[in-house]
C-alpha positions, 0 to 999 in steps of 0.5 A: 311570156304569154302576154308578150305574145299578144297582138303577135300571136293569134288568141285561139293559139295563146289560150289553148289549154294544151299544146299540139307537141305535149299531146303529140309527145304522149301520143308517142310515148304511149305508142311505143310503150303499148304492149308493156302498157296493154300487157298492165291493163289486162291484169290490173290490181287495181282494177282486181281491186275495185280502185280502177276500171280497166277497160277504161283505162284500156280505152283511153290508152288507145285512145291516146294511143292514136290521138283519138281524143283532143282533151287527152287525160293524160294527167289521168293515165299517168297517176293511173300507171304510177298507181298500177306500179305501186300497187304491184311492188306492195305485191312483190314486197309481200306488203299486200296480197291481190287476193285480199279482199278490202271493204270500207265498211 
């Protein structure tokens, strides 16, 4: 499709890595979202954990919240939360415990 729409649009727009909508929708999702997702960044097993720092996962939350931020990692956020709420149903299932320290020693 892209090249079809070469002489017709302008390349700045046809070479974007992102599109203003895909950000803008993020923006929205995570605005709506914000006190269940702030609620999770404040007590992360993850982060209990050393996988993840949860201030800058708070950070870029706010950040996407308010569209702070052109190179959006939302692919970033995403896999953090997936992991966030994996690691929460091993808890509930009994599977892991929060308390349990791990080493790869």
């Amino acid at each position: 499709m892209r090249r079809s729409l070469v002489g017709i649009v302008p390349d700045e727009i046809l070479n974007r890595k992102m599109k203003a909508f895909v950000v803008r929708a993020q923006a929205v999702g995570i605005a709506k979202d914000w006190a269940r997702l702030a609620e999770v960044a404040h007590d992360m097993m993850s982060s209990s954990l050393g996988i993840v720092d949860a201030n800058g996962f708070t950070e870029a939350l706010r950040k996407a919240r308010h569209g702070d931020d052109e190179e959006l990692p939302i692919n970033t956020l995403n896999t953090t939360a997936f992991l966030e709420g994996w690691l929460r149903d091993l808890r509930s299932l009994q599977v892991i415990d929060v308390k349990t320290t791990w080493s790869l020693d």
